[in-house]
C-alpha positions as CSV (number, residue, x, y, z in Angstrom):
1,X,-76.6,-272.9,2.1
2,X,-77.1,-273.5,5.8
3,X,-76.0,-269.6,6.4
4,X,-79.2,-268.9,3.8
5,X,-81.4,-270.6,6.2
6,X,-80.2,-269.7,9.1
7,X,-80.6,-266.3,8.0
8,X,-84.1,-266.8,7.0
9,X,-85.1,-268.4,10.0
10,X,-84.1,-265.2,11.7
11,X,-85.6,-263.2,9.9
12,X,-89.2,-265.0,10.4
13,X,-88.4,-265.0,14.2
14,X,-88.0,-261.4,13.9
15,X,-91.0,-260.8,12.1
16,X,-92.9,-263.3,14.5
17,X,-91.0,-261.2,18.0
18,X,-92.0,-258.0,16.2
19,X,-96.0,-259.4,15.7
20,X,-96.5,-260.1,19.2
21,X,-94.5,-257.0,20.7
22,X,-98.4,-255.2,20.9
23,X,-99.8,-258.2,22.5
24,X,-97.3,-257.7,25.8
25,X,-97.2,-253.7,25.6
26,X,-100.8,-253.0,25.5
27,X,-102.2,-254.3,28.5
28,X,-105.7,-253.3,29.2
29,X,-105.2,-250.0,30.8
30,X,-108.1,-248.4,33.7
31,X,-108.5,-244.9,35.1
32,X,-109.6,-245.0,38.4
33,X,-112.6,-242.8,38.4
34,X,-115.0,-243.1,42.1
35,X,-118.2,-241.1,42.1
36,X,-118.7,-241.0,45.5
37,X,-115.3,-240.1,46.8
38,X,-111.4,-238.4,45.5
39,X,-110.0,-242.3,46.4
40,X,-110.6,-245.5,46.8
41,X,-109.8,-249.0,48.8
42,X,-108.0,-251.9,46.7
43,X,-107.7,-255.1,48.9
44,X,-104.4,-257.3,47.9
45,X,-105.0,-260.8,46.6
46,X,-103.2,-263.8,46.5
47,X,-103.5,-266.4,43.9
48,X,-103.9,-269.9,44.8
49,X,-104.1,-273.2,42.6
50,X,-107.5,-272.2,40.7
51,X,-108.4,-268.6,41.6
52,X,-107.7,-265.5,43.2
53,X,-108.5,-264.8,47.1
54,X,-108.2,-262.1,49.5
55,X,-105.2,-262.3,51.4
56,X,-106.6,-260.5,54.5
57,X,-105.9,-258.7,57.2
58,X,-105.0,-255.4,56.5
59,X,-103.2,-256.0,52.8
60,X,-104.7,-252.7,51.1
61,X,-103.5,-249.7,49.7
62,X,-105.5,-246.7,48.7
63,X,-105.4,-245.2,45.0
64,X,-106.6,-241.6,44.0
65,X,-109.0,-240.5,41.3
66,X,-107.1,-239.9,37.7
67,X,-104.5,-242.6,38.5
68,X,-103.8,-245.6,35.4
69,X,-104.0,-249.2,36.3
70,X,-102.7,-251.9,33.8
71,X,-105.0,-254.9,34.6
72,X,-103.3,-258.3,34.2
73,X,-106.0,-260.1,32.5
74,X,-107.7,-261.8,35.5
75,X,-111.1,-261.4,37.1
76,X,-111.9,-261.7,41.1
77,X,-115.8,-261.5,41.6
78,X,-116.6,-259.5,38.4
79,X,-113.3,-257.1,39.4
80,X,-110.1,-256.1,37.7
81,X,-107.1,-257.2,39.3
82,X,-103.8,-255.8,38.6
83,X,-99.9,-255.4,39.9
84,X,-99.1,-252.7,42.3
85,X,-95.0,-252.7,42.9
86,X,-94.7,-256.6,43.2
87,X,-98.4,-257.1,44.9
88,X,-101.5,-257.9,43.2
89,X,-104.7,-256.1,44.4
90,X,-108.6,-255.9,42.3
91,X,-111.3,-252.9,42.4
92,X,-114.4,-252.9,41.1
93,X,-115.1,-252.2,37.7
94,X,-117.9,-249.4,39.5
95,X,-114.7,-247.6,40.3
96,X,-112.7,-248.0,36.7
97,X,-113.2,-246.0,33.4
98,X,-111.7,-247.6,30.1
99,X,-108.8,-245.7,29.2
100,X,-108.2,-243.8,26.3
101,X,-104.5,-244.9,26.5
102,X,-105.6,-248.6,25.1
103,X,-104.8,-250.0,21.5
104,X,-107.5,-249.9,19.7
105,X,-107.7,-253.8,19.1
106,X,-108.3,-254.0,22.9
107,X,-111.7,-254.5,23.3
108,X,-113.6,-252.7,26.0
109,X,-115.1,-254.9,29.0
110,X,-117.2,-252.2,30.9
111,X,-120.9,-252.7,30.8
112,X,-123.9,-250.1,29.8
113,X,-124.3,-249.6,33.1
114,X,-121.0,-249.5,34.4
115,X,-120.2,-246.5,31.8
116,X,-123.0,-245.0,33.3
117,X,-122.2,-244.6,36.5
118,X,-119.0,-242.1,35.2
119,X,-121.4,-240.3,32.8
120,X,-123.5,-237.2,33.3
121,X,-126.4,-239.3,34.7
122,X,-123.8,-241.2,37.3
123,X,-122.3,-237.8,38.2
124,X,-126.2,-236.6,39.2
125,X,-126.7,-239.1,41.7
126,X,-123.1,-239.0,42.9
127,X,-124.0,-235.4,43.7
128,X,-127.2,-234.1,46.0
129,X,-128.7,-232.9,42.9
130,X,-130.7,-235.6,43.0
131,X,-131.9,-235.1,46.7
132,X,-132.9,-231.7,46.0
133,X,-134.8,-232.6,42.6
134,X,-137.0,-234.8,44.7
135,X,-137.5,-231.9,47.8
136,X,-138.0,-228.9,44.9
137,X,-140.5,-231.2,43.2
138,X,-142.3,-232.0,46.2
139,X,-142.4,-228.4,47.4
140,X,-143.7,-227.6,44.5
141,X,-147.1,-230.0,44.4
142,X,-147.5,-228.9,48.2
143,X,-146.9,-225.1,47.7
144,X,-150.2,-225.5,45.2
145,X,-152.3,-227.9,47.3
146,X,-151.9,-224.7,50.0
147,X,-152.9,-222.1,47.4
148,X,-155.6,-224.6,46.8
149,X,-157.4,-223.0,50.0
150,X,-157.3,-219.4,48.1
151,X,-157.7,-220.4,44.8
152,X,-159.6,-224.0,44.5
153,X,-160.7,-224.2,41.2
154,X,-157.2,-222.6,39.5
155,X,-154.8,-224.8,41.3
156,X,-157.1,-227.6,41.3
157,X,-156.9,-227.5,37.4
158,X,-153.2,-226.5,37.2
159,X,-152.5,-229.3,40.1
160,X,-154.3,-231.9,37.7
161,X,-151.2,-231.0,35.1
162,X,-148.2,-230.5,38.1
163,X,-149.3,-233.3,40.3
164,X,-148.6,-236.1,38.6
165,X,-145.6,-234.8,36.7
166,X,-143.9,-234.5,39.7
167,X,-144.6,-237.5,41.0
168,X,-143.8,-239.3,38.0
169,X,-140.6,-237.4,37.5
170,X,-139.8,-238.4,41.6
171,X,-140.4,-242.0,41.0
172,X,-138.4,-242.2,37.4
173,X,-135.3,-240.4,39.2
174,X,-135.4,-243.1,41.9
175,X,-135.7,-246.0,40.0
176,X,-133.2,-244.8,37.5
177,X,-130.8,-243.7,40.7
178,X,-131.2,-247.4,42.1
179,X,-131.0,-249.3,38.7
180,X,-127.9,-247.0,38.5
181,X,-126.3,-246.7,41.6
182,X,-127.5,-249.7,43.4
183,X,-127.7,-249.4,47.2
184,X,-124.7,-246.5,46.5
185,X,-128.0,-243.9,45.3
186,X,-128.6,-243.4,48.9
187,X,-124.7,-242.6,49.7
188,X,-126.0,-239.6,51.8
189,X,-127.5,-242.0,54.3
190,X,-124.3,-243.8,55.0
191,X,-123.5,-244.5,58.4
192,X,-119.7,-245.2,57.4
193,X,-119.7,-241.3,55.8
194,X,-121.5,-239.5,58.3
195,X,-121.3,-241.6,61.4
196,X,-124.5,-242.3,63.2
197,X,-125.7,-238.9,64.5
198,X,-125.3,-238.0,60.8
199,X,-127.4,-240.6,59.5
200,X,-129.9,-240.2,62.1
201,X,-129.8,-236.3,61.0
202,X,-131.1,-237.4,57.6
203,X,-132.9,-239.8,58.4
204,X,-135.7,-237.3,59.3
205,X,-135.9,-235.4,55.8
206,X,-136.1,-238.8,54.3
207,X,-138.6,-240.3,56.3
208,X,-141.1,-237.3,55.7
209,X,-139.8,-237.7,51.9
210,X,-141.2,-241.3,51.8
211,X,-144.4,-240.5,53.8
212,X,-145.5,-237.6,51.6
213,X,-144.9,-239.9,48.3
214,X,-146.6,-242.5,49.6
215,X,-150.0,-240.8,50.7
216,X,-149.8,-238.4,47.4
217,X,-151.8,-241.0,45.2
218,X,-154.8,-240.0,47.5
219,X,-154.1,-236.5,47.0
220,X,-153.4,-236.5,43.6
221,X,-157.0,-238.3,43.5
222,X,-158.9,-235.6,45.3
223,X,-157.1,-233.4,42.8
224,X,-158.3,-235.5,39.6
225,X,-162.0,-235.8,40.4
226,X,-162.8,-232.7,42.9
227,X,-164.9,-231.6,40.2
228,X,-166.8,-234.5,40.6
229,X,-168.4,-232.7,44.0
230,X,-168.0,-234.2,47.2
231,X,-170.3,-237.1,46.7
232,X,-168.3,-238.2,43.9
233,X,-167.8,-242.5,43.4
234,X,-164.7,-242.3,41.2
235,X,-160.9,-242.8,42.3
236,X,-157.6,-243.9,40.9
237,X,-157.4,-247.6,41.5
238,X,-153.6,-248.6,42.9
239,X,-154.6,-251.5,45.3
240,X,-154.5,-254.2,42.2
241,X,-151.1,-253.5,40.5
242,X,-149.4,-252.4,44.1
243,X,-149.9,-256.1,45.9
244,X,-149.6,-257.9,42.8
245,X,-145.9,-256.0,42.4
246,X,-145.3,-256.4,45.7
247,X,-145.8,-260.1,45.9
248,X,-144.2,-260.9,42.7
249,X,-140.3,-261.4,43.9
250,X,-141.7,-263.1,47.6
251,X,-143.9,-265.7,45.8
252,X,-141.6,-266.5,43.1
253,X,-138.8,-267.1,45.7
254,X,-140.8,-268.8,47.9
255,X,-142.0,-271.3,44.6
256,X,-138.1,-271.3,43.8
257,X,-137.5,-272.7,47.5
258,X,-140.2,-275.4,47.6
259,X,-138.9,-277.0,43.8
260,X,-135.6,-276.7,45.4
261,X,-136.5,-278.9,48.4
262,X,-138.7,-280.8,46.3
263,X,-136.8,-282.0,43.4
264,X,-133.5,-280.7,45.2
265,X,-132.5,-279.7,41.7
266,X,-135.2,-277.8,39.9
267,X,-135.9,-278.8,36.5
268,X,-136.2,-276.8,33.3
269,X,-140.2,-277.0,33.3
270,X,-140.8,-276.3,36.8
271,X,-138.6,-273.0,36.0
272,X,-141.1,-271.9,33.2
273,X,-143.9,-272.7,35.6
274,X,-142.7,-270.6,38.1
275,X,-141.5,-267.5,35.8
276,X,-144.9,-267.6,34.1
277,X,-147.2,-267.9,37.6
278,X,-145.0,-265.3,38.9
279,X,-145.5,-263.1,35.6
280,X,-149.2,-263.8,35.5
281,X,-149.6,-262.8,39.0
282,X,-148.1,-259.7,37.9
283,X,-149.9,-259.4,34.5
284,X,-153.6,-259.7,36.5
285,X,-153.1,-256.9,39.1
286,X,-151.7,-254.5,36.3
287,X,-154.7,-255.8,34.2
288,X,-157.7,-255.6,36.6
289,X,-156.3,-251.6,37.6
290,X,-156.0,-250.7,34.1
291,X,-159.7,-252.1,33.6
292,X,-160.6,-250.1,36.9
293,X,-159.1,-246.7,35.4
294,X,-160.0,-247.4,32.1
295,X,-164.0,-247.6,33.7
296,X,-163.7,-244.3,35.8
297,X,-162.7,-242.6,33.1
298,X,-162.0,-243.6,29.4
299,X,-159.0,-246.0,27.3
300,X,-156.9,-243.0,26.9
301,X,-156.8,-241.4,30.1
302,X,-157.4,-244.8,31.6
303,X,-153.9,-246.2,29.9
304,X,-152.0,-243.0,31.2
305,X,-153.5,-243.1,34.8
306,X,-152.1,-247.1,34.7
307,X,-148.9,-246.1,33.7
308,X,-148.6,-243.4,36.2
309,X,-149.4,-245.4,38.6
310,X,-147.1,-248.1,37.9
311,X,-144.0,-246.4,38.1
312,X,-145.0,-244.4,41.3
313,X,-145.5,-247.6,42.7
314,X,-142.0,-248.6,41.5
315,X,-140.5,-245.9,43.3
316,X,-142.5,-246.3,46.5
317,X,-141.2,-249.6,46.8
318,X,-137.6,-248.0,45.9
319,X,-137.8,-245.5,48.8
320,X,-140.0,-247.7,51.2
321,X,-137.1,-250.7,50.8
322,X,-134.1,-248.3,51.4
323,X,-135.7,-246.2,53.9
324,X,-136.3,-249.6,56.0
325,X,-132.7,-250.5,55.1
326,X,-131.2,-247.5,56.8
327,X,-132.9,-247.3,59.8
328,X,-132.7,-251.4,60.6
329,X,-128.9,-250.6,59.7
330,X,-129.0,-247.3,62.4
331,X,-131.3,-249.7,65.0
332,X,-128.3,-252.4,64.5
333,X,-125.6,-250.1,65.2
334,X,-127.5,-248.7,68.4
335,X,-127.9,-251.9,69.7
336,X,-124.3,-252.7,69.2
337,X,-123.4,-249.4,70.6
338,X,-125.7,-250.2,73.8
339,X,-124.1,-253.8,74.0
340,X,-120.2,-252.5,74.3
341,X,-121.7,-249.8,77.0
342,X,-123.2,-252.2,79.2
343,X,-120.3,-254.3,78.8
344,X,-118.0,-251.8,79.8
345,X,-120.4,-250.6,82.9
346,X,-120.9,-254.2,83.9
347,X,-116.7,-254.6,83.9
348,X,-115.8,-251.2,86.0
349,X,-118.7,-251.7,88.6
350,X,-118.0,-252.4,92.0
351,X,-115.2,-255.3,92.0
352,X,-116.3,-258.0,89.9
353,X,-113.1,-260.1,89.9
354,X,-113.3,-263.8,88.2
355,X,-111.7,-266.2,90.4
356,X,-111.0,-269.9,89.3
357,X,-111.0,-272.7,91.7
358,X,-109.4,-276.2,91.5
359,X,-111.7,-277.8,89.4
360,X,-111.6,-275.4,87.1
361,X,-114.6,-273.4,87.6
362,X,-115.4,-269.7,87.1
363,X,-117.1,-267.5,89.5
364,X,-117.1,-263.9,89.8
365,X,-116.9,-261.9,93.2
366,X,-119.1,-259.2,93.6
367,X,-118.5,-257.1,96.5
């Protein structure tokens, strides 16, 4: 009798070992898979009491493109960590592709967006496809608006059709490259990739890439009503929509701030009263320019003239942000690079000794 269940009880163990065998063998496997470069940086981490932290220093290691990670189920600020030999390290999901290897009962924890980055569309921007998109597009509108000279009323016509294709296809790839890519769409403007003389070699192409985009609206409105003659009254109207998006994150940070240091925890209502000022701040200046459009010429073309112009706004502000970005980044570096000069100048000229007296003062000798 007691042989019987002991026997029994084995078996059930058996069966119980043999249910949870795919639990432990099927970690959540990761391919490491960086756009932007054939490697990337993992920084080791320690774990304390309640969470994971750097350990510092220099505790990294380096791991190529193609290579398998088994994460061990915990998360450091939104990142996979996993073992290495007997240390534990995290990289950024950006930098991770959901294996193939897994069980199928393993569920995938990438995001949209983060499956994105390793598609077609990530691969684009990882590239300087995307760079020379923008340049050919803009060569084209300005190769016409020359031939405009030769051939005013042809180009103007054909211009009225290319002109704001291009720009809308510009300002679509760079939103969609920074909703994307994040600061990483402007990888070919990175000072710790190219080094500063790099940078401040492409800084130029982009800063007459952001000037020309900016001041194509008014082109593109000569285009639209030349027509019209030269005593023409009608233009595209931007100025509504442009400060109202524009001033929508500032004041609705700003608002966010002052309930803060008012009620030093904001409540639920003064939230909705700050989301919907904020939104019908924005809701009026998009509003009043789609009335203004609508009245220089009619709903239809009116509608379409609005929703050009919102997204070429959207990816002026893109450009205009990330351009400023760069060069305060390059100015930065300049000034650090001027600081450590004079240092060094001040320290080898003449004798400048430091001598300490009794008291313990400092005074330096200069001979």
């Amino acid at each position: 009798m007691n042989q019987t269940v002991y026997r029994h009880l084995r078996a059930l163990m058996m069966m119980f070992m043999l249910a949870l065998l795919p639990l432990g063998t099927h970690a959540r496997q990761f391919v490491v898979d960086q756009p932007l470069s054939d490697s990337v940086r993992c920084e080791e981490v320690v774990r304390n009491d309640t969470a994971w932290t750097t350990k510092g220093g220099n505790a990294h290691i380096y791991l190529r493109n193609g290579e398998i990670i088994d994460s061990c189920g915990s998360i450091y600020k939104s990142s996979i960590v996993f073992r290495h030999g007997s240390k534990y390290y995290y990289l950024s999901r950006h930098s991770l592709l959901w294996s193939r290897t897994n069980a199928d009962y393993l569920s995938d924890p990438m995001t949209f967006k983060q499956h994105l980055i390793h598609s077609s569309v990530g691969r684009f921007y990882s590239t300087l496809w995307a760079c020379w998109t923008v340049i050919g597009l803009f060569a084209v509108v300005v190769i016409m608006l020359i031939c405009c000279r030769f051939w005013p009323l042809a180009m103007a016509q054909a211009l009225q059709v290319v002109m704001p294709f291009s720009l809308f296809a510009v300002a679509v790839i760079e939103a969609l490259g920074y909703w994307v890519m994040g600061s990483d769409a402007f990888w070919w403007c990175s000072s710790e990739r190219y080094g500063f003389f790099g940078v401040v070699l492409r800084l130029i192409p982009f800063v007459f890439v952001v000037v020309f985009q900016v001041v194509s609206i008014g082109m593109y409105d000569w285009v639209l009503f030349l027509n019209d003659g030269a005593n023409s009254s009608r233009s595209i109207h931007v100025k509504p929509a442009a400060v109202s998006m524009v001033l929508f994150l500032p004041i609705m940070i700003g608002l966010i701030i002052v309930a803060e240091l008012v009620f030093s925890h904001t409540p639920l209502w003064a939230e909705w009263v700050i989301a919907l000022f904020s939104i019908g701040i924005l809701l009026y200046g998009i509003g009043k320019t789609l009335m203004l459009n609508i009245r220089e010429t009619n709903v239809w073309k009116g509608t379409l003239l609005t929703v050009f112009v919102i997204v070429y706004i959207i990816g002026c502000i893109v450009v205009t942000v990330s351009l400023v970005m760069v060069v305060l980044k390059v100015i930065f570096q300049l000034l650090c690079a001027l600081f450590l000069l004079s240092i060094l100048l001040g320290g080898s000229a003449g004798n400048n000794k430091i001598y300490k007296d009794r008291y313990g003062n400092l005074y330096r000798r200069i001979s």
